[in-house]
C-alpha positions as CSV (number, residue, x, y, z in Angstrom):
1,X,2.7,18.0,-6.2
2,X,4.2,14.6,-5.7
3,X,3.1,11.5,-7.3
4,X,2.3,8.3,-6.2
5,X,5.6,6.0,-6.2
6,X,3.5,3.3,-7.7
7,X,2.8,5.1,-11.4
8,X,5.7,6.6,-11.7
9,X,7.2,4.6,-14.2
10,X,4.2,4.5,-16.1
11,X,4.2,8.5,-16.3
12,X,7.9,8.5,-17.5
13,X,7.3,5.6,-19.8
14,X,4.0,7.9,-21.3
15,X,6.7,11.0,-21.2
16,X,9.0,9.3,-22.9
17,X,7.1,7.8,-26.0
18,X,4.1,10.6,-26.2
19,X,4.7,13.7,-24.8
20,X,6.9,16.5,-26.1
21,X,10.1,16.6,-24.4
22,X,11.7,19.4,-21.9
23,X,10.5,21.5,-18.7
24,X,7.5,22.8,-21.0
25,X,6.6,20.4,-23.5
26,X,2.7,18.9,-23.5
27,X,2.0,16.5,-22.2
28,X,-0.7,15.3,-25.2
29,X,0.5,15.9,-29.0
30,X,-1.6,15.1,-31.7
31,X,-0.6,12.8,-34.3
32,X,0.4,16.5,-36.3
33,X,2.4,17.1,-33.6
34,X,-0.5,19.6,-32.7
35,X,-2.4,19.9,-29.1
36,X,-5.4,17.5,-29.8
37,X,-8.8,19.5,-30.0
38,X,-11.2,18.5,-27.2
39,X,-13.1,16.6,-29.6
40,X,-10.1,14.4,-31.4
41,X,-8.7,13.7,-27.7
42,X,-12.3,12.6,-26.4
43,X,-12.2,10.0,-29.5
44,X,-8.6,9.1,-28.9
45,X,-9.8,8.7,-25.1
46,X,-12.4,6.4,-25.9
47,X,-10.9,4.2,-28.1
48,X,-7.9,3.8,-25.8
49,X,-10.7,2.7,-23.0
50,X,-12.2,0.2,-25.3
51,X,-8.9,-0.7,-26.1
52,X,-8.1,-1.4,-22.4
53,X,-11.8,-2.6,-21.9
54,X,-13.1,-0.1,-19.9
55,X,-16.3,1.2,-20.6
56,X,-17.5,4.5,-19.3
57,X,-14.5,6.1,-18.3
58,X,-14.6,10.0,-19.0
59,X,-10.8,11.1,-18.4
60,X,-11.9,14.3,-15.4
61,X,-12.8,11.1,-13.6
62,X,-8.8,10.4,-13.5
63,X,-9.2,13.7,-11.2
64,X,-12.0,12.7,-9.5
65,X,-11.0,9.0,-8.4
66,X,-7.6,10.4,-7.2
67,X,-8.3,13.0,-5.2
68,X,-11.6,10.8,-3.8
69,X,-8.0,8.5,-2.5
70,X,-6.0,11.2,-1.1
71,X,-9.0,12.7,0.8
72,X,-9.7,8.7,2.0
73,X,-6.5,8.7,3.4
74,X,-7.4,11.3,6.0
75,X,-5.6,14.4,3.8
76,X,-7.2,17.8,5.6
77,X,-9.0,19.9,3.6
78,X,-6.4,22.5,3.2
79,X,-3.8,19.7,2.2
80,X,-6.3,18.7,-0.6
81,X,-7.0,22.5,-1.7
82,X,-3.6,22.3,-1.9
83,X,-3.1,19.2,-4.0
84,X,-5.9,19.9,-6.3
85,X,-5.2,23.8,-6.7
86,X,-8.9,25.1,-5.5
87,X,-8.8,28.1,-3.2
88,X,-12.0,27.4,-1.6
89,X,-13.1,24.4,0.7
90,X,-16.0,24.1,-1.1
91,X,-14.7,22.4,-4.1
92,X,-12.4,20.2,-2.1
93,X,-15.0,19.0,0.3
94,X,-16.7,17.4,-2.6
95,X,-14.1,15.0,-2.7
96,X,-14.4,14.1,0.8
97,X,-17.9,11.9,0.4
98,X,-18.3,9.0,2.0
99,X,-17.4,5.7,0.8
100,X,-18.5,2.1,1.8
101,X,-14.9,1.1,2.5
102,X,-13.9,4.4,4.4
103,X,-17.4,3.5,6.3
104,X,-16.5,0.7,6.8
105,X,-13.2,2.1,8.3
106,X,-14.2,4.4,10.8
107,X,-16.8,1.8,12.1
108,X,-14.1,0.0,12.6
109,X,-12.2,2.7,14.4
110,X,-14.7,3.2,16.2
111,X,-15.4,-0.5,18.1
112,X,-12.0,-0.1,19.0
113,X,-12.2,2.7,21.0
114,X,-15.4,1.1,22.6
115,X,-13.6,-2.2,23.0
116,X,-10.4,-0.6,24.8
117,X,-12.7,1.7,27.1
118,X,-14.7,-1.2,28.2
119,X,-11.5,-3.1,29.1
120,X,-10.6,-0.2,31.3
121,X,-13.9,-0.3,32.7
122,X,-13.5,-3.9,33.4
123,X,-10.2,-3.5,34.9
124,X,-10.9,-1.2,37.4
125,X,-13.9,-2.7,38.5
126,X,-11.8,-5.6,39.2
127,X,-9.4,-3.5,41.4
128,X,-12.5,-2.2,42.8
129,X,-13.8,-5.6,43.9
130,X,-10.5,-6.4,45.6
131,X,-10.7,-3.9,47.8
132,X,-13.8,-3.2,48.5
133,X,-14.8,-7.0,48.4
134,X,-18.2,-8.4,46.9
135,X,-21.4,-7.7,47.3
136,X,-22.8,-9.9,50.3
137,X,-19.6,-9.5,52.0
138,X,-20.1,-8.6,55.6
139,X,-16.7,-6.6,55.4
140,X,-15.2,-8.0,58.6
């Protein structure tokens, strides 16, 4: 999967200075040099989000918030089942829910469409009045 260009150097720098190194080294070592238990990386998690002042921040919603932006950019379903490894729709389509922005978006979009149609409607009724002349015209 590719990454985003703009945190690539911060996932190199966290490479470089935190993970293990090589093709199959993790990604999170414990201060042992161990994996972290789920339990010594939640409270490593949290104190590295109060450290950064963040407050309520579980680390799934890392997952969450990007694939919530690739499906906002108009990614199919299959392309996000792809990015996100699922097999099923179902579990990609959750990341599809509407937002206030992407709303905001598509309204958007949408007057556009309405706008440019009208302007063809106005345009040829303009052509039409030409040739047809006005209304009160005794056409001779």
């Amino acid at each position: 999967m590719a990454i985003p260009s703009v945190i690539v150097a911060d996932v190199r720098d966290h490479l470089e200075r935190y993970a293990e190194h090589g093709a199959d080294g993790r990604v999170f070592v414990g201060a042992k040099g161990a994996t972290p238990r789920r339990n010594h990386f939640n409270r490593l998690w949290r104190r590295a989000c109060e450290d950064a002042g963040i407050k309520g921040l579980h680390f799934h919603d890392l997952r969450h918030t990007g694939n919530t932006l690739a499906a906002s950019t108009g990614a199919s379903t299959r392309e996000l089942m792809s990015r996100m490894g699922h097999s099923t729709a179902r579990a990609a389509l959750i990341y599809q829910h509407a937002s206030a922005d992407r709303d905001r978006l598509i309204t958007d979009a949408v007057s556009g469409l309405v706008e440019k149609g009208r302007k063809g409607v106005k345009t040829s009724q303009k052509k039409d009045r030409k040739h047809k002349g006005h209304a009160g015209d005794t056409g001779d």
